[in-house]
Each structure stands twice: as C-alpha cells, then as structure tokens.
VEXDREN-2710 file (C-alpha; in Angstrom, 1 decimal):
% VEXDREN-2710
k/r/px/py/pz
1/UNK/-13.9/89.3/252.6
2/UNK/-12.2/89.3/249.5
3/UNK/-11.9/86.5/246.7
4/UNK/-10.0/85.8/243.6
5/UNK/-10.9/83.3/241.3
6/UNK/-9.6/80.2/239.7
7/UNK/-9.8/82.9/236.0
8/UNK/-6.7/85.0/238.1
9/UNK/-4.6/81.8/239.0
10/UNK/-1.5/83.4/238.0
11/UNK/-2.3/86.5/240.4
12/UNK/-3.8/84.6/243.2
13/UNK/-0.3/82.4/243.6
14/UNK/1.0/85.5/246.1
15/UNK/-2.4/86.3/247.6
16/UNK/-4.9/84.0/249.8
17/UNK/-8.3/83.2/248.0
18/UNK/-10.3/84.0/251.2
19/UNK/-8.7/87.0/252.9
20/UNK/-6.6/88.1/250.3
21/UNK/-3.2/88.4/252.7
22/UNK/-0.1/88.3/250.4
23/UNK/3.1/86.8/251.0
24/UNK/6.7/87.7/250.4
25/UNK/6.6/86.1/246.9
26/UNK/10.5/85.0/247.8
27/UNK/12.5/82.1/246.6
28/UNK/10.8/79.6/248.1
29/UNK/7.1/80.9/247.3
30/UNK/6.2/82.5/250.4
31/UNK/3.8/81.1/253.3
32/UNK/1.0/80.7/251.3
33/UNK/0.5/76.8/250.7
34/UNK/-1.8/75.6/247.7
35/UNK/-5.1/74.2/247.1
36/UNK/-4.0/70.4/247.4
37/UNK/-7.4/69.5/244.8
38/UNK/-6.6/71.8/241.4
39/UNK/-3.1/73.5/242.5
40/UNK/-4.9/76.7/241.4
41/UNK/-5.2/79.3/244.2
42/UNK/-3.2/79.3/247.6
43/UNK/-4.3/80.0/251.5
44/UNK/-3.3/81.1/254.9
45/UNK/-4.5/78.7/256.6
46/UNK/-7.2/75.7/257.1
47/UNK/-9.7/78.5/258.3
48/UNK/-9.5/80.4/255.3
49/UNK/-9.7/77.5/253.1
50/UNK/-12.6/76.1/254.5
51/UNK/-14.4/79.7/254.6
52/UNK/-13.6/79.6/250.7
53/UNK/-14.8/76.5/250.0
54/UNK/-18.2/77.3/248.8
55/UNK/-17.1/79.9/246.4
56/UNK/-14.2/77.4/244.7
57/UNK/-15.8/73.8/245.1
58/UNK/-17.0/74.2/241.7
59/UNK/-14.0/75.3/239.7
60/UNK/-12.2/72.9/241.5
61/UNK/-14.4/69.7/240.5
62/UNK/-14.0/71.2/237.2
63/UNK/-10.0/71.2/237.4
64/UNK/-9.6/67.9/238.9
65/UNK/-12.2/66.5/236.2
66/UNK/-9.9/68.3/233.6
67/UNK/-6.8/66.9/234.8
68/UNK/-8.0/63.5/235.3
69/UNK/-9.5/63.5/231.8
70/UNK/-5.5/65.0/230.6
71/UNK/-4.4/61.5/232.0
72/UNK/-7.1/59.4/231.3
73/UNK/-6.9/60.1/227.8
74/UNK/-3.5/60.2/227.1
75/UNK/-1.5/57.5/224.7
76/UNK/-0.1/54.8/227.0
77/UNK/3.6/53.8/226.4
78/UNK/3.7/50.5/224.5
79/UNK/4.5/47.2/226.1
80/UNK/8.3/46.7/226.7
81/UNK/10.0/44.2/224.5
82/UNK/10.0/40.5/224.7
83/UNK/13.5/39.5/226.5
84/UNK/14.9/37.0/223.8
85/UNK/13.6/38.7/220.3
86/UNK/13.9/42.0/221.3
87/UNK/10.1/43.0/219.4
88/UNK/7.4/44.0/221.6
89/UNK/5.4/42.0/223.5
90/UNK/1.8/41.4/221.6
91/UNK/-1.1/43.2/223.2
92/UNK/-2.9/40.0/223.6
93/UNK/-2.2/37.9/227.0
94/UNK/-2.8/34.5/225.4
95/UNK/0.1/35.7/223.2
96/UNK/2.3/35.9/226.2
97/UNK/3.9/33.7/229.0
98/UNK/5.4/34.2/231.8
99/UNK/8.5/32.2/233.3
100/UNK/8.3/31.7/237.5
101/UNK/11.4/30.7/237.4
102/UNK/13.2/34.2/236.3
103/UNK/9.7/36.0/236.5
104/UNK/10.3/37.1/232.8
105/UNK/7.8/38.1/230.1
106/UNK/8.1/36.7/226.6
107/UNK/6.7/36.4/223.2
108/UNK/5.0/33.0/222.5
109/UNK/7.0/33.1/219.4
110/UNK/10.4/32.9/221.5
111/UNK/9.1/29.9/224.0
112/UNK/7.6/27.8/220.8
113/UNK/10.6/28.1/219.1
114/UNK/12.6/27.3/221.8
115/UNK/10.6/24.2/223.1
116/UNK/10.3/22.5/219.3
117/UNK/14.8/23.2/219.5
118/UNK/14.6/21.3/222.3
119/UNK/12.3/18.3/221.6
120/UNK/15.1/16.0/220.7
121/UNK/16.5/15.9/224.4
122/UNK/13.2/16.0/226.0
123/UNK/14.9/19.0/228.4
124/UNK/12.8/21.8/228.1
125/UNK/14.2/24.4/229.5
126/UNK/13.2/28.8/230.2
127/UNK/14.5/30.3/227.2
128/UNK/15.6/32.9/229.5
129/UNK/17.4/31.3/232.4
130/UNK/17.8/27.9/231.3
131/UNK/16.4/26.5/234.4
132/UNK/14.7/22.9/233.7
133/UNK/10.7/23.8/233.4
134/UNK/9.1/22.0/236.3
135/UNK/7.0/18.8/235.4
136/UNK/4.0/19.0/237.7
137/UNK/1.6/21.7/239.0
138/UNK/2.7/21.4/242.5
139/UNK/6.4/22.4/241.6
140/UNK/4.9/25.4/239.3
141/UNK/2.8/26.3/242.6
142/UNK/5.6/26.6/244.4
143/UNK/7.7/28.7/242.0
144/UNK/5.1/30.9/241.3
145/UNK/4.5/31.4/245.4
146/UNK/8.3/32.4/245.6
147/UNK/7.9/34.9/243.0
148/UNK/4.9/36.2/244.9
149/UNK/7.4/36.7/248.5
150/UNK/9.9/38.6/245.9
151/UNK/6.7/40.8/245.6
152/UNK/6.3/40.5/241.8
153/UNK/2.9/41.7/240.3
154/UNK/2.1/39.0/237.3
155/UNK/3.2/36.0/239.8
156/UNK/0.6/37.4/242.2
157/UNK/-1.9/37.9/239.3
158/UNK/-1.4/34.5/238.0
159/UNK/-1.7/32.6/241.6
160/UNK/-5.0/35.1/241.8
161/UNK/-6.4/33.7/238.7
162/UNK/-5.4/30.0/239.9
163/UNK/-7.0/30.3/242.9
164/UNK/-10.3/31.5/241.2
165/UNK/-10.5/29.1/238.7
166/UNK/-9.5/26.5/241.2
167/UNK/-7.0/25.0/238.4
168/UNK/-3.3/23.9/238.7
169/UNK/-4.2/21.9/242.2
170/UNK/-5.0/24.7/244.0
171/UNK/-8.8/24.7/245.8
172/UNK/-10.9/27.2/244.5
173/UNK/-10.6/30.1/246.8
174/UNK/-12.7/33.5/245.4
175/UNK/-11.4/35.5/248.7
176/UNK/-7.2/34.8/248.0
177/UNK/-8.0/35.7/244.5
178/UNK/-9.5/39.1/245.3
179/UNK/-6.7/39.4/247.7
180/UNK/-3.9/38.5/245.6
181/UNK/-5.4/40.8/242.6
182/UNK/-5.5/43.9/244.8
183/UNK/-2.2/43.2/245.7
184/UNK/-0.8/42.6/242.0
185/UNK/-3.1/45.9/241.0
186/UNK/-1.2/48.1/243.3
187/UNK/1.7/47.3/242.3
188/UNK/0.7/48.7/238.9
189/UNK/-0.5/45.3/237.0
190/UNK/-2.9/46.5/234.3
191/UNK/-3.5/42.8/233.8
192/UNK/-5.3/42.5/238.0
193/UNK/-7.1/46.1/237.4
194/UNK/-8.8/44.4/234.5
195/UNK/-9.9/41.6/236.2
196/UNK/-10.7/43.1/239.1
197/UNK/-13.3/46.0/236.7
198/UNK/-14.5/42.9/235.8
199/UNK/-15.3/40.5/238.8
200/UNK/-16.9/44.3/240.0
201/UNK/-18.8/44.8/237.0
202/UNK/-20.8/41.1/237.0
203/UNK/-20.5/40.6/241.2
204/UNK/-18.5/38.0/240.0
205/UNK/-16.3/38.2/243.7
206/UNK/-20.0/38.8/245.3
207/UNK/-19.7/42.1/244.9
208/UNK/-21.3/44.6/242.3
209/UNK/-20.0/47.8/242.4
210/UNK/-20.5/50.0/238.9
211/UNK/-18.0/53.1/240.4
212/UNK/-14.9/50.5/241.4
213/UNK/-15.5/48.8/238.2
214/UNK/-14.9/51.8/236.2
215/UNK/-11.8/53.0/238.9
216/UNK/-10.3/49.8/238.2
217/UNK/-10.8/49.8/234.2
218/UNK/-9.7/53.2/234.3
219/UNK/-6.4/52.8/236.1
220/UNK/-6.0/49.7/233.6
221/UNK/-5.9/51.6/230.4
222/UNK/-4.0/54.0/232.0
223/UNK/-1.5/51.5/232.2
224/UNK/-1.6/50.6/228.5
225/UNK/-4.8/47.6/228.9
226/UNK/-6.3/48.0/225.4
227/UNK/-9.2/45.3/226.4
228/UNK/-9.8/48.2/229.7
229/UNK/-9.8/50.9/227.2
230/UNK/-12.1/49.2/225.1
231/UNK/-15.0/48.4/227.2
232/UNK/-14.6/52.4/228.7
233/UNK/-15.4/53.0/225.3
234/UNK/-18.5/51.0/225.3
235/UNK/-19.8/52.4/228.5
236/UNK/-19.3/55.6/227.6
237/UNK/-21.2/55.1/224.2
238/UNK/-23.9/53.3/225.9
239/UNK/-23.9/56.8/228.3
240/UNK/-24.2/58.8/225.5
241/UNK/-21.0/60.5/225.3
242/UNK/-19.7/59.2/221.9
243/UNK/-17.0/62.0/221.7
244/UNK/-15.3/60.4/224.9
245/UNK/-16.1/56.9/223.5
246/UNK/-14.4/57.3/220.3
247/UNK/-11.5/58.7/222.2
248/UNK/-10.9/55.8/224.0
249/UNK/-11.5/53.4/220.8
250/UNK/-8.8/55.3/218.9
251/UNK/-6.6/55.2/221.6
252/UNK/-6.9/51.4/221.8
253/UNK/-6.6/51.7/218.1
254/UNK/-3.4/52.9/217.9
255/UNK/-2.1/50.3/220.1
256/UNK/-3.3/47.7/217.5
257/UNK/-6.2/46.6/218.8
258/UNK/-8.5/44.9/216.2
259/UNK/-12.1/45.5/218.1
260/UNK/-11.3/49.3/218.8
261/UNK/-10.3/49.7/214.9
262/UNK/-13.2/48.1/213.2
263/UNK/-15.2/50.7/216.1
264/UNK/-13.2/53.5/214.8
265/UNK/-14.2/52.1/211.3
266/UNK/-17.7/52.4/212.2
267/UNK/-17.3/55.5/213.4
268/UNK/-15.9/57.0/210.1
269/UNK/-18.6/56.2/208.6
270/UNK/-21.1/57.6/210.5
271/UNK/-19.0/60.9/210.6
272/UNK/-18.4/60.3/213.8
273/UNK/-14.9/60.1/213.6
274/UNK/-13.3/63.0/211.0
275/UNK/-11.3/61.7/208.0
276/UNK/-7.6/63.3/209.9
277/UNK/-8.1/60.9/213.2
278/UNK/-9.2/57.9/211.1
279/UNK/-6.0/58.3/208.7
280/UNK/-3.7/58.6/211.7
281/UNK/-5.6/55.8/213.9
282/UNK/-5.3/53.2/211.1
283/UNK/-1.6/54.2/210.4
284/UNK/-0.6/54.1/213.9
285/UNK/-2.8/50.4/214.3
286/UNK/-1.0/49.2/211.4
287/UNK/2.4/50.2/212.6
288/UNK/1.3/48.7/216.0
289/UNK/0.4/45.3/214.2
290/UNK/3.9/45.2/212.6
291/UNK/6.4/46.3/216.2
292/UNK/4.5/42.9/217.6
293/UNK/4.5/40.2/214.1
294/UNK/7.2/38.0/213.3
295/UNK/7.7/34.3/212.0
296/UNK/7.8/32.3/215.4
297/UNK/5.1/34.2/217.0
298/UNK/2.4/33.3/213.5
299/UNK/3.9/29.6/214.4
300/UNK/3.2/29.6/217.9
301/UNK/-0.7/31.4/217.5
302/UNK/-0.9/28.8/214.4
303/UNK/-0.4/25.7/217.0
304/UNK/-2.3/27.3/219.5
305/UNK/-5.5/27.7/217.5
306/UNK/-5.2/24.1/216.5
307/UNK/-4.8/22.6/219.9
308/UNK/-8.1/25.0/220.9
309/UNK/-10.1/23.2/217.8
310/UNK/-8.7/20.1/218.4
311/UNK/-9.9/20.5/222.3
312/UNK/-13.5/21.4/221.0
313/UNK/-13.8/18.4/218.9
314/UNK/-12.8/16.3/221.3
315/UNK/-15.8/17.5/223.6
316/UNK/-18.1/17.6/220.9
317/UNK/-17.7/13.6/220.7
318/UNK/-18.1/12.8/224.1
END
C-alpha cells in the first residue's frame, strides 16, 4: 500500500493517502473527499482513511495545533463604537452599560452626560431610545427577561450574573446562571466565556475543570476579551512557555490594556520581549488608550470612583 505524506500536500490533492487511486482532477475536484482534521491529503473512502490513520495522526495533530494557534493568536477586531459618540466602546465593562430597553451598548461617558442634562426634569430617560428608565428592579427584571426571548447575548449574560449574585430581587440561583451563560457564550459573548473560564477555573459553579476553563478563556480572547487573554498569558508563563505568554500579553497590549503592557514592560527588560515588538505594542496600546478617551467618559469614571470610596467609608464606620 502506498502513502504520501502531509510534505506532498499539493501532489496528494488528486491521489488517496492510503491506496494511492487518483481521480479525474476536473472542475469540481474529483471524488476524492479531504481529511476533514488538517485539509491536507484526500481519500477514497472511510476504509482507506481509517487504514491511514496511524501513518498521518501525527502530522495532523500537528496541523490542527498550527491552525488553532493561527487563530488563537491573531489581533481581535476592536470593540464596535458606542451608539451616541461614535468612539469605541472602552475595553473595561464597568466602563460600559447596557440599555434593556433597546438592548444597546454605550459609553458611560454618553449615559452620565445624558442623565446630569436631564436632572432638572427628574425624567431620565435611554440616551438611545428615549424610553423612561424603569424605577424598580422588578420592572428592569422584566425588561431584561424580554430581551433574553429576543435571544440577545449581554441580556442573557446580565440575568446570568443576577441570578448568581442573587442581586436585583432575583433568588440566588447558581444552576440558571450556568444556564443562561452557556447560552449567552454561544451566541459569541466574550463577556459569558469569561465568566464561565472562570466559575471552571475556582469550581466556583461546583465544578473544576482546568481543560473547559482554558476552552472557554480561549474562545474569549478570540473574541477580543483582553482580561481572557491576559490570564492565558499567565498560565502559559506559569507553564513555562514565555514565548506563547508574551504573545498573548502583547496582543492584549495593543488593545490598551494596562496589566498586559506593564507585562510586556517587564518583559523588555528582561530581553524577553525584542526592542521591534515593544516599540510597536506601546504605540499600538497608546493609540488604543486614545480611540476609547474623551471628556464625558473621564467624568463619568471620575464619579464612579468617588461613589466606590464613598461606599467603603461608609462600611468602614459601621
């Protein structure tokens, strides 16, 4: 029985692996149908991929590892734009908030503003859609669950996180949060994959589980979750491979956030990182930092960081 390797891909796309048949190389590729793992070699049939298997198993771990690691490490697009100011939408989620009325995304910055315009009628109302915010948790419950029917991910995610925390009158449910996150997570919420690497990584949910941990951290910073890409830097640099962790950092980096940089910082100095990726990661961090900074948005994180030490003072007196 003849075989041709993964090295004579290009040969082996008119010619089974195993027997070595070839097809008619016509227009639509002949009968040959391709390895469905690495794409690299084609076959007859199931019975002459199987009987190949032990010969390509390797190089095909090899090429699915390859093309995972081609997506894994690849620069995310940057979050879309807040709705109202048109700048990107900060990196951080505290910096964020989302309306269940319209199901929009927007900038701190643009709801601050909008709520100190608005403080002389006492009518607060979505930036966005103008409808009147509701005024008790039970009415934001019920918003948010009809955002969930409509099938949108960050309402799913947030009535996930309610339910875990047991907050906005909702009993504190661990299973409908692990429910809702999965749900939220598959439909591409790098927000639930976080949470969900976490709650897997501590047992948080009651379950520890160190390979769905790093699935779901991976398919997070895939989808642009600097904090995900962050700590898949860490593990990898606890595991010894710093190349891979520094990839990560730098990638994070570049999407402006500060932990990876001051990493990436460290890393320069050590000579782990070379003086080329450093100069681009810091220039692409600080041009990151700028896409997401305006006026309103310093305001808003300016009132929000007072309200948070005005919270811990008030504990500290009880």
């Amino acid at each position: 029985m003849s075989t041709i390797t993964t090295k004579n891909a290009d040969d082996s796309k008119h010619h089974c692996a195993a027997c070595g048949d070839s097809d008619d190389g016509g227009f639509y590729g002949g009968s040959l149908y391709a390895c469905t793992g690495c794409n690299l070699v084609r076959y007859c049939n199931t019975t002459c991929q199987a009987a190949h298997w032990p010969a390509h198993k390797k190089a095909c771990k090899k090429r699915l590892a390859e093309l995972f690691d081609k997506k894994l490490f690849k620069q995310p697009p940057p979050n879309e734009d807040c709705p109202i100011c048109y700048l990107q939408l900060p990196i951080d989620e505290v910096q964020n908030m989302y309306q269940s009325c319209c199901g929009k995304m927007m900038c701190c910055g643009c709801v601050c503003a909008n709520t100190v315009a608005a403080a002389d009628t006492e009518i607060f109302k979505c930036v966005f859609c103008r409808t009147e915010a509701s005024y008790s948790d039970e009415e934001s419950i019920e918003r948010l669950k009809k955002r969930v029917e409509a099938n949108d991910a960050v309402a799913m995610y947030n009535l996930g996180t309610y339910y875990g925390l047991g907050t906005m009158g909702l009993r504190q449910d661990h299973a409908k949060e692990l429910e809702l996150l999965h749900k939220s997570a598959k439909l591409g919420n790098h927000f639930a994959h976080l949470n969900l690497s976490i709650c897997y990584q501590t047992g948080g949910i009651g379950e520890s589980d160190t390979r769905k941990a790093t699935y779901h951290a991976q398919l997070a910073a895939m989808a642009g979750n600097v904090k995900a890409r962050g700590n898949l830097g860490c593990d990898e640099y606890n595991a010894g491979n710093i190349n891979r962790a520094y990839k990560h950092w730098m990638i994070s980096a570049n999407d402006g956030y500060d932990l990876s940089m001051k990493a990436v910082q460290e890393g320069y100095k050590s000579g782990f990182v070379t003086k080329d990726d450093y100069s681009k990661t810091i220039c692409a961090y600080g041009n990151s930092l700028d896409k997401m900074k305006s006026d309103d948005r310093d305001r808003a994180a300016a009132i929000r960081d007072s309200m948070v030490m005005g919270a811990v003072r008030q504990e500290d007196n009880l």
